[in-house]
Each structure stands twice: as structure tokens, then as C-alpha cells.
C-alpha positions in Angstrom: 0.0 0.0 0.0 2.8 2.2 -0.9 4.6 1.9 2.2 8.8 1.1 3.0 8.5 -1.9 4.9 12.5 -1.4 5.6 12.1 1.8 7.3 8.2 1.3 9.0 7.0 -1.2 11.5 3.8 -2.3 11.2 1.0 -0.1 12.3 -2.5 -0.6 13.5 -6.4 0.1 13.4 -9.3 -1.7 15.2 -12.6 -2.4 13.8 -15.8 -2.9 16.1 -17.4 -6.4 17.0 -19.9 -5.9 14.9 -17.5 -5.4 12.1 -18.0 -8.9 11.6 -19.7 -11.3 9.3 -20.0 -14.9 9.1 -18.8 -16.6 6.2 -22.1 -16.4 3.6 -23.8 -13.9 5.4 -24.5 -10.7 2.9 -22.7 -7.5 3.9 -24.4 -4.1 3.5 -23.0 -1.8 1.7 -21.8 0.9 4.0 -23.0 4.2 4.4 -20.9 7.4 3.5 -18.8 5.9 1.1 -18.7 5.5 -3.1 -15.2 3.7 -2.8 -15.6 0.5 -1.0 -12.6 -1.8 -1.4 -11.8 -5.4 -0.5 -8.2 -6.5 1.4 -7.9 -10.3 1.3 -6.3 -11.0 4.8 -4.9 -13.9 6.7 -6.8 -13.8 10.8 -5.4 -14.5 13.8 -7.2 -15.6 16.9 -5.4 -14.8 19.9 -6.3 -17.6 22.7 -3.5 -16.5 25.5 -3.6 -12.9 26.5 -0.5 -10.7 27.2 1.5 -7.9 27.0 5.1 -7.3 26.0 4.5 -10.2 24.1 8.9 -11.5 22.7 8.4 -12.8 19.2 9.9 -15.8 20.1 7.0 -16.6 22.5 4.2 -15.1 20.3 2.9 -18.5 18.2 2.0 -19.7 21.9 -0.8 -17.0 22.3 -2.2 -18.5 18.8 -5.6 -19.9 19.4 -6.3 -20.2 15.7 -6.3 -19.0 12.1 -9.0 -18.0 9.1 -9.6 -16.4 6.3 -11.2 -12.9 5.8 -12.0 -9.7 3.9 -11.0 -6.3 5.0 -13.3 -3.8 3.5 -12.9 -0.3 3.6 -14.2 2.8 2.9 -10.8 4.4 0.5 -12.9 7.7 -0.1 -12.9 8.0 3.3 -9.6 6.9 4.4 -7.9 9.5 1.7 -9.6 12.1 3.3 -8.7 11.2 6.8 -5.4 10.8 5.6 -5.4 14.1 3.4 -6.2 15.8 6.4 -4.1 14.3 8.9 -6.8 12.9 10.7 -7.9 9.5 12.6 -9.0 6.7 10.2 -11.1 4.9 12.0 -14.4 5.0 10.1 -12.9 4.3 7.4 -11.6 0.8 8.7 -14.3 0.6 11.6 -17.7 0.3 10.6 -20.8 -2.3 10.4 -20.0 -5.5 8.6 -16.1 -4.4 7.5 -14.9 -7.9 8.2 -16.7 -10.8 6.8 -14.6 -14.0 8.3 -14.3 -17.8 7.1 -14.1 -20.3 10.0 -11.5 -20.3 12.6 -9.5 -23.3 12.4 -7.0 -24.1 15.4 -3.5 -23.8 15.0 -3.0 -27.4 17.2 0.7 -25.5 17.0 1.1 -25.2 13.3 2.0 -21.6 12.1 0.9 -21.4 8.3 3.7 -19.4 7.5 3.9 -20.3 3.8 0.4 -21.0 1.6 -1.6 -19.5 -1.1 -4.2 -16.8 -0.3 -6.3 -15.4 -2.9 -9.2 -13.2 -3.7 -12.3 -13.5 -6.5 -14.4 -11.1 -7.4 -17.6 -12.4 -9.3 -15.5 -15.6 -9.8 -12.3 -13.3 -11.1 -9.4 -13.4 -9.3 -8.1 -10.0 -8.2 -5.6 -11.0 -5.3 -2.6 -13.5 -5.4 -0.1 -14.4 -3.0 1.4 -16.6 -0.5 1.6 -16.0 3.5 5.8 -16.6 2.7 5.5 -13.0 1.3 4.1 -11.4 4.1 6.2 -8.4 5.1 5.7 -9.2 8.7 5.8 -12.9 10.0 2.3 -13.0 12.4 5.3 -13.6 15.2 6.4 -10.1 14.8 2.8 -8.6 14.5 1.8 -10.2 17.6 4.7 -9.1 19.5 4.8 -4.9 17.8 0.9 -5.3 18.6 1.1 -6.5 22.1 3.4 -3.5 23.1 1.2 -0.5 22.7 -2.2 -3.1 23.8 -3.1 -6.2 26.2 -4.2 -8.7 23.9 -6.7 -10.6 25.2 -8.5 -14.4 23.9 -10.5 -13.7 21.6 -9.0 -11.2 20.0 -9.1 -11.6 15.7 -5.9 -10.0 14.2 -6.0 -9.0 10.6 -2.7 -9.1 9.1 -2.2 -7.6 5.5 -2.9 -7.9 2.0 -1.1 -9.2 -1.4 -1.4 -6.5 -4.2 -4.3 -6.3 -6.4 -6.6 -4.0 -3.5 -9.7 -2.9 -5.6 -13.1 -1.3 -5.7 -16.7 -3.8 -4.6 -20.1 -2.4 -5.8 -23.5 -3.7 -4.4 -24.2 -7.2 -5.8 -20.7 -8.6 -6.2 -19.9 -12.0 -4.8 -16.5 -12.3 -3.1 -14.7 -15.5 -2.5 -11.3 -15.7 -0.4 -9.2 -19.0 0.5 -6.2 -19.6 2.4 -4.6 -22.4 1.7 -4.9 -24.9 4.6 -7.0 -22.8 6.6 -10.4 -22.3 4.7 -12.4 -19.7 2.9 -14.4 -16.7 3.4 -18.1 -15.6 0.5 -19.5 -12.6 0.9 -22.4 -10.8 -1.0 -22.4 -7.6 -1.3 -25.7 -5.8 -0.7 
């Protein structure tokens, strides 16, 4: 997303709980926006709390893993962003996160493994967890500094390229290999 992963940790936003949507469930299209966009995402479910979380001892606060979408409201974020501003309604809204099933991590980390992205059957994102700027490891422990994390807890981690635009009565379909798969419709 046009940022120098060599000179930037990772950064952060939250999302409500009712951000998100069971896997099938239709999604309404949000309010206040004409640019929704879809981020194809590997989740994390945290299932041991802490703070000051080493990387080293992060994959043992792993419940599980899924699939999900990111969506988000670009219009909006561009403003925020424009004018120096929180982004948080952008990100944070009803139904932003449609989610496939958790699956436990029984102390596998799927570090490597396709994730992908269709649109109306077309794929528009293409890539594989081994290309991940930041391992989960790392993302657990950078996140775990500034919060608690608690179980429970659903961490979105990032997206391949290929971000784009999602009108009202698209179908989206993600899958991560060896974790599952995430539909959404788009109403």
C-alpha cells in the first residue's frame, strides 16, 4: 500500500465487534462511502492474553487461524489521511470484516500457503503468506506493546497486491490455503 516496509513497523487500526460477518452472510453496503474496497487477509485468533509479548513466544498466544476480507471505505480513508486525521471510520464500521471459519493452529503456524481473492469468480488477489512483510510472530509481538491482547482477540494481518473497488451485488470468495475460505455478498 505504498509503504517502505525497511524503514516502517507495522501499524495498527481496530474495527468494532460488529464489524463482523459470518462466512455467507450478505454485507451491506456501507453508508458514507462511493469507494468500498476489498483486502484479502490472513486472521489471527489470539487464545492466551499478554502484553510485551517476545516474538519468540508469540505463536503460543495463537488460538487459531481464518480467512477474511478487510473492506474499507478508501474515499474515506484518503480524506482522513489528506487531512491528517484518525481513520477509524474508514476501517471501523458495520460488517467491515466478513470471516471464514476459525481453524486451530494445534501449534502449526501457516507461514507459507496460497491466499487469494475473487471477485464475481475473477481473481483480483494472489499471493502466498511466505511474502508477508511481517511474520504473524512479529505482528503479535509490535501489537502487544502499545495493547493487552486478550482471547479472543481476531488480528488482521495484510494484503497481497491487487486491493480494488466492490459495488453492491458482487460476490466475493477468499481462500487460504490450509485454513479455509471466506463468501461474501455484497448488498
Amino acid at each position: 500500500m505504498g509503504h517502505d516496509p525497511d524503514r516502517e513497523p507495522p501499524f495498527f487500526f481496530t474495527k468494532p465487534a460488529d464489524a463482523i460477518v459470518v462466512h455467507g452472510e450478505a454485507v451491506p453496503y456501507p453508508p458514507q462511502t462511493a469507494q468500498l474496497e476489498y483486502e484479502i487477509e490472513q486472521v489471527v485468533a489470539i487464545g492466551v492474553g499478554g502484553s510485551d509479548i517476545a516474538a519468540a513466544d508469540a505463536l503460543a498466544h495463537v488460538w487459531g487461524y481464518a480467512v477474511g476480507i478487510d473492506l474499507t471505505r478508501r474515499d474515506l480513508q484518503a480524506e482522513a489521511k489528506r487531512l491528517a486525521r484518525p481513520w477509524d471510520l474508514a476501517k471501523g464500521f458495520d460488517a467491515s470484516a466478513p470471516i471464514g471459519a476459525l481453524r486451530p493452529a494445534n501449534g502449526v503456524d501457516p507461514a507459507r500457503g496460497a491466499i487469494e481473492l475473487r471477485v464475481d469468480g475473477v481473481v483480483r488477489q494472489r499471493g502466498d503468506l511466505a511474502d508477508m512483510i511481517w511474520p504473524v510472530a512479529d505482528v503479535i509481538a509490535a501489537l502487544s506493546r502499545t495493547v493487552r491482547l486478550e482471547p479472543g482477540d481476531l488480528v488482521f494481518t495484510g494484503t497481497p497486491d491487487g486491493v480494488g473497488p466492490v459495488t453492491p451485488g458482487q460476490e466475493l470468495s477468499g481462500s487460504l490455503d490450509g485454513v479455509g475460505t471466506v463468501h461474501a455478498r455484497i448488498v
